[in-house]
C-alpha positions in Angstrom: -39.3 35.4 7.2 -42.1 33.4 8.3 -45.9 35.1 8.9 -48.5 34.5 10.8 -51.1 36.7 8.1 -54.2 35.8 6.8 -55.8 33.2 8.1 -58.0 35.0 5.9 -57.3 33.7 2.6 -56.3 29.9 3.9 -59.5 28.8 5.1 -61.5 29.9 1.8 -59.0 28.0 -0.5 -59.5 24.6 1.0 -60.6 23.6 -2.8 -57.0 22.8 -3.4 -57.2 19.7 -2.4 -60.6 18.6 -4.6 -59.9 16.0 -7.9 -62.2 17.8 -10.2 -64.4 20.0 -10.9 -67.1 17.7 -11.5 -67.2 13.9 -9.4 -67.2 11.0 -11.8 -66.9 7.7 -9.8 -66.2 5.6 -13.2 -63.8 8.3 -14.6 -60.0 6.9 -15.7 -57.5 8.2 -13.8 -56.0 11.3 -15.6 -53.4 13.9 -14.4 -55.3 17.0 -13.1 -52.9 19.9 -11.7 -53.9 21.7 -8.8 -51.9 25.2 -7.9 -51.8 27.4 -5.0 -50.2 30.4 -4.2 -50.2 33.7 -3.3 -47.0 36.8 -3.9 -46.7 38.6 -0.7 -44.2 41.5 -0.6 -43.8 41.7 2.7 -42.2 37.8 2.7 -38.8 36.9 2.1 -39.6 33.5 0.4 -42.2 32.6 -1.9 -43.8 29.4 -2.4 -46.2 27.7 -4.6 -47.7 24.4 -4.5 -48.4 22.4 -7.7 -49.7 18.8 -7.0 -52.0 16.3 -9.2 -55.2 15.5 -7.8 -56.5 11.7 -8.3 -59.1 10.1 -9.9 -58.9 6.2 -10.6 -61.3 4.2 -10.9 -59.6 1.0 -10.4 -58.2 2.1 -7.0 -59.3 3.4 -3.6 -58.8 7.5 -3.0 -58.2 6.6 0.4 -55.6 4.5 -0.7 -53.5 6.6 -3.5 -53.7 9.5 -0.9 -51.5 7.9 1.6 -49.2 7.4 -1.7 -47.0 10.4 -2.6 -46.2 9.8 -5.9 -50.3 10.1 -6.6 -49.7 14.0 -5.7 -46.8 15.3 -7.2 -45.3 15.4 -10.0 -41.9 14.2 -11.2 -40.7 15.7 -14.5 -41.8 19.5 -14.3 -40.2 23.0 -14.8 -41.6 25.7 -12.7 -40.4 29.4 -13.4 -42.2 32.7 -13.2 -41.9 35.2 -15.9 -41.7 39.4 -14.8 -44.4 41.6 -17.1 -44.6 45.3 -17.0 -47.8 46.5 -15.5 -48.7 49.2 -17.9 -47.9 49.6 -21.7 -48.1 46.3 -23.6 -47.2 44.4 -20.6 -43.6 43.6 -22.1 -41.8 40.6 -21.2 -38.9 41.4 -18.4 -36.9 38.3 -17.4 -37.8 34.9 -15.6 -37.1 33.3 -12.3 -36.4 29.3 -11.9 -38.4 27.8 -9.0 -36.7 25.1 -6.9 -38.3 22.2 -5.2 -38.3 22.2 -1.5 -40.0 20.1 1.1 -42.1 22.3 3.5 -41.3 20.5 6.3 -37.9 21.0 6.1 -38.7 24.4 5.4 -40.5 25.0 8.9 -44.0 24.5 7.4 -45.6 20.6 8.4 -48.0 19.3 6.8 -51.9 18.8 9.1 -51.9 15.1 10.3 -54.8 13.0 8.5 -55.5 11.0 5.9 -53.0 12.2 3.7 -49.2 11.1 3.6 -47.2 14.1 5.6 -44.2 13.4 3.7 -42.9 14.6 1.5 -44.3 17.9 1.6 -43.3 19.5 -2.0 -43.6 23.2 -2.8 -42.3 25.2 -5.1 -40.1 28.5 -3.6 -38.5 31.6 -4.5 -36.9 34.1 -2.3 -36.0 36.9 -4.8 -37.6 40.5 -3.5 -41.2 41.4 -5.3 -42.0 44.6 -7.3 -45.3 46.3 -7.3 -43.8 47.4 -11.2 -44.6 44.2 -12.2 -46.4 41.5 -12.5 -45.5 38.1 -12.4 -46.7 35.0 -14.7 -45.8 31.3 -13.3 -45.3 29.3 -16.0 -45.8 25.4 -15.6 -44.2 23.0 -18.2 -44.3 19.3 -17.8 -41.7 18.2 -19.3 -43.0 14.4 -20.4 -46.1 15.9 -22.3 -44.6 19.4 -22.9 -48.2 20.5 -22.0 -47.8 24.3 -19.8 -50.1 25.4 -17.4 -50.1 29.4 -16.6 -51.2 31.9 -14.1 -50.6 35.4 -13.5 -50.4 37.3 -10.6 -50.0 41.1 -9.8 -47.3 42.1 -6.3 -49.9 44.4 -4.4 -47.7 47.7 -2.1 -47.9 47.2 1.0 -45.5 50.6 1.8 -46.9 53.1 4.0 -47.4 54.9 0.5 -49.9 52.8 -1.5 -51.4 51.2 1.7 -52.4 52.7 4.5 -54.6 51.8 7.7 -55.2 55.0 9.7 -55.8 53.2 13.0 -52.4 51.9 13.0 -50.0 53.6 10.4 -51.4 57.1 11.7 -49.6 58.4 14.8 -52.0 61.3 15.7 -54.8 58.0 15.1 -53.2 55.5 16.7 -52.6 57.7 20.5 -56.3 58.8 20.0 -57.5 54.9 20.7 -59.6 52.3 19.4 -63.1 54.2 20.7 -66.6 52.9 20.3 -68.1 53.4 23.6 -72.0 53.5 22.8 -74.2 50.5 21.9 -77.3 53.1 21.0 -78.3 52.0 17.6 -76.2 53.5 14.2 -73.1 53.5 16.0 -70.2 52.5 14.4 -66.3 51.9 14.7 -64.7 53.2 11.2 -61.1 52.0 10.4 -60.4 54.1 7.6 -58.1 52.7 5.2 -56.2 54.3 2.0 -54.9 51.9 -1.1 -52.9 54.3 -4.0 -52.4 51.6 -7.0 -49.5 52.0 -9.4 -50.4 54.8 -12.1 -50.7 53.5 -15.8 -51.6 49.8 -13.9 -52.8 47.4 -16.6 -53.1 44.0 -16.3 -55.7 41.4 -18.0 -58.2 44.5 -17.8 -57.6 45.6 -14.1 -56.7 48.8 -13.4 -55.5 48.1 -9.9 -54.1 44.8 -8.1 -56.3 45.3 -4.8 -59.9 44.8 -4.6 -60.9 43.3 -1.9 -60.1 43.9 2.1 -60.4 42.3 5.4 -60.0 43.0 8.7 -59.3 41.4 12.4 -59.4 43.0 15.6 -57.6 40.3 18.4 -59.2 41.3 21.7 -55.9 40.2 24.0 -56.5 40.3 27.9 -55.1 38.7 31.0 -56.8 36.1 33.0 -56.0 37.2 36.5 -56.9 35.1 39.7 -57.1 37.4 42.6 -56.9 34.4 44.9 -53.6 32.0 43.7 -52.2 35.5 42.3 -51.7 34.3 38.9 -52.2 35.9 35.4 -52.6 33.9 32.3 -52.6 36.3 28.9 -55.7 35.5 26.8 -56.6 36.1 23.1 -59.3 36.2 20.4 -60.0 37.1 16.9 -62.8 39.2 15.7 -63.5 38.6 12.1 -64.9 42.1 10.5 -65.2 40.0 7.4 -64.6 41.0 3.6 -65.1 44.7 1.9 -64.7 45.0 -1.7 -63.4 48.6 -2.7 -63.5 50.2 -6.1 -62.0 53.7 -4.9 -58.3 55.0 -2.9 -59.9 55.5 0.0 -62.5 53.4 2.0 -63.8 52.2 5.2 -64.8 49.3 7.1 -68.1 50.5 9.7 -67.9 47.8 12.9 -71.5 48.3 14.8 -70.2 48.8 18.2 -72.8 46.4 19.4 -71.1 43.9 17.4 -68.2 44.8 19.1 -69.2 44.3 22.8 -71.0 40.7 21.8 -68.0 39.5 20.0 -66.1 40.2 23.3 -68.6 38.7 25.3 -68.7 35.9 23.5 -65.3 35.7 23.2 -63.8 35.6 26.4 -67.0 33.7 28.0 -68.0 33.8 31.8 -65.1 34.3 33.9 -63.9 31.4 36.0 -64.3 31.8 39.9 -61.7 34.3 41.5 -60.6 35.2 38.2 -60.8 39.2 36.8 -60.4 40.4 33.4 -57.5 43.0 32.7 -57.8 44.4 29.0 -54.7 44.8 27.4 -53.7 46.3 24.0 -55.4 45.5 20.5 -53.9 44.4 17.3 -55.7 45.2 14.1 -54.9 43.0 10.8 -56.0 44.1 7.8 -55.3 42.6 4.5 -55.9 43.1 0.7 -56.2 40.8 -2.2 -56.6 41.0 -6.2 -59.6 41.5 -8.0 -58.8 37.4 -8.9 -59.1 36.7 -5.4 -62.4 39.0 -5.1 -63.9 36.4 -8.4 -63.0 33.5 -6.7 -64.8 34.7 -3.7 -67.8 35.8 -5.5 -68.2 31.8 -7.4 -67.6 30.0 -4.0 -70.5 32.1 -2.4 -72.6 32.1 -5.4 -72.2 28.2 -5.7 -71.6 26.9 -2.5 -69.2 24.3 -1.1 -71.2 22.4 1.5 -73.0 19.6 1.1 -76.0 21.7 -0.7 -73.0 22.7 -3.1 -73.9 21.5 -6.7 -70.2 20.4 -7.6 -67.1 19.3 -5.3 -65.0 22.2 -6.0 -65.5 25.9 -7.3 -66.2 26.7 -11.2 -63.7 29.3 -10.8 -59.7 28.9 -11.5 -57.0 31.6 -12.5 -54.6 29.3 -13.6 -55.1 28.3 -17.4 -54.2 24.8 -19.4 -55.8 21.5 -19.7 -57.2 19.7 -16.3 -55.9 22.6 -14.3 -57.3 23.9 -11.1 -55.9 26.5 -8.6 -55.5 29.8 -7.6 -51.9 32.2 -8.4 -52.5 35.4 -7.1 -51.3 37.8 -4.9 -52.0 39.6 -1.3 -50.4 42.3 1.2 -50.8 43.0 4.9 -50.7 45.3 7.0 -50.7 45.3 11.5 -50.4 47.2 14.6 -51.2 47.8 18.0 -54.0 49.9 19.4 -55.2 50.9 23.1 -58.7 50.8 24.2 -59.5 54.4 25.1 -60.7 54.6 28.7 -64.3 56.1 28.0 -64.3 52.7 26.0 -63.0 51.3 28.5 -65.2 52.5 31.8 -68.5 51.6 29.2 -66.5 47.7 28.9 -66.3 47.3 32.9 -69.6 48.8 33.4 -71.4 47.0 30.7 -74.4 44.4 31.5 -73.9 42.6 28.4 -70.1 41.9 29.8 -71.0 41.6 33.4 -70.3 37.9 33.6 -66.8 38.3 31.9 -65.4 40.8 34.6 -63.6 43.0 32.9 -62.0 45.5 36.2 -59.4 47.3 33.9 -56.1 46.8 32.2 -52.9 45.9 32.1 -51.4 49.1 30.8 
């Protein structure tokens, strides 16, 4: 089963492909493994990429990444080992990893610089449980040198996780509401995350930390003169929400709400009307590893004012090892546009140029 989730999580990880953690132009080249991967119950195969980074100072980086064998490895065993959550977090049994190229597996590598083929990654398909956690174990087989990471399966069951906008029935008929722009107005999507009782796991008590949502405005571009309709689309990013209770909330200022939208569809073209059609909400959850890695990316920065090439911060432990193993859970649904949100949309003079005359529905 193949998602379309978190374009969350992807952009923020872009580190992956960094050599080190510090940029030494007259380093020797050396073997630096780079991991990425995150459990996601809801998927039916899992997947984990483990390539070297490269560092040599006798040839060009431009050059060895257009080489393949400069990325991956050769001679490794991947498995991942089940744990208990609670207790002494007992040993279970262990899962063998196969190699697989991504491309075959419906998942291309980005053209650029890079070589696009092969496109190694690691996969699994067996079915995750929240009653354990899972430890992917990296042995290179030439040094015998192992690389480890551990990574909790968050619930994503109506049960543990739950998004009252869209998992709530009663919610979900009432509408998406947030009518006024007055100041202190706010859209709330309430949200519910029940952990696993007794969970324990390298001193968490629960595998979810941090949230985040998206609201995808979707309308139809509809030309009152050629008698066309064109569906359109765009994503408003409520950002991230860290959460230390079951229960929580994200608070959307409406105002932000009617800009994004504005800003999102743009001025409509000539002849063309705006017909509002459903919203989808995504909302997501990640680990407390996830919420860490966050924390040292903002509090060092990765631009050009950054002061090293890649983050401080990696889960994944052993010698010249970079990466992130962790894990995350999703959760989306349609909602309508109630229509006393809906008259203040059409009648609106931050939205007059986008023409919004009703919906589709």
């Amino acid at each position: 089963m193949k998602k379309l989730f978190l374009p969350l999580f992807a952009m923020s990880l872009l580190f992956v492909a960094s050599c080190s953690e510090e940029f030494d132009v007259a380093a020797p080249y050396r073997d630096i493994t780079v991991v990425y991967g995150f459990l996601d119950m809801g998927d039916t195969a899992h997947y984990i990429r483990i390539q070297k980074a490269f560092l040599d100072q006798n040839q060009s980086a431009i050059t060895m990444a257009k080489e393949s064998d400069s990325s991956f490895y050769s001679n490794i065993s991947v498995r991942v080992e089940r744990h208990r959550i609670s207790g002494n977090n007992a040993y279970v049994d262990s899962i063998h990893l196969e190699r697989v190229d991504l491309n075959d597996e419906g998942y291309p590598k980005e053209p650029g610089a890079f070589f696009n083929s092969p496109n190694y990654a690691y996969k699994f398909t067996n079915a995750l449980d929240p009653q354990f956690f899972y430890r992917l174990k990296i042995t290179n087989l030439t040094t015998g040198k192992v690389d480890s990471a551990d990574a909790p399966v968050i619930d994503n069951s109506l049960s543990a996780f739950n998004v009252r906008p869209i998992d709530d029935t009663s919610v979900n008929l009432y509408g998406m509401r947030f009518y006024s722009t007055l100041p202190n107005r706010y859209y709330s999507i309430d949200m519910q995350f029940n952990p696993p009782a007794n969970y324990s796991v390298n001193g968490y008590t629960s595998p979810a930390s941090i949230a985040q949502a998206v609201i995808r405005f979707n309308w139809n571009d509809s030309n009152i003169v050629e008698k066309t309709s064109v569906p359109r689309s765009f994503d408003f990013n409520a950002g991230y929400l860290g959460f230390s209770s079951s229960n929580f909330e994200y608070k959307i200022d409406n105002l932000a709400l009617y800009s994004a939208i504005r800003d999102g569809m743009g001025a409509a073209p000539d002849n063309v009307i705006r017909l509002m059609n459903r919203c989808q909400m995504f909302v997501y959850l990640s680990t407390p590893e996830f919420a860490n890695y966050r924390q040292a990316l903002l509090v060092q920065g990765n631009g050009i004012t950054g002061n090293e090439i890649a983050p401080i911060y990696t889960n994944v432990k052993g010698e010249n090892t970079l990466g992130l193993f962790t894990a995350r859970a999703a959760h989306s649904g349609y909602i309508t546009i109630d229509n006393q949100t809906m008259d203040s949309l059409m009648s609106s003079s931050l939205l007059a140029s986008s023409k919004i005359k009703g919906t589709v529905y």
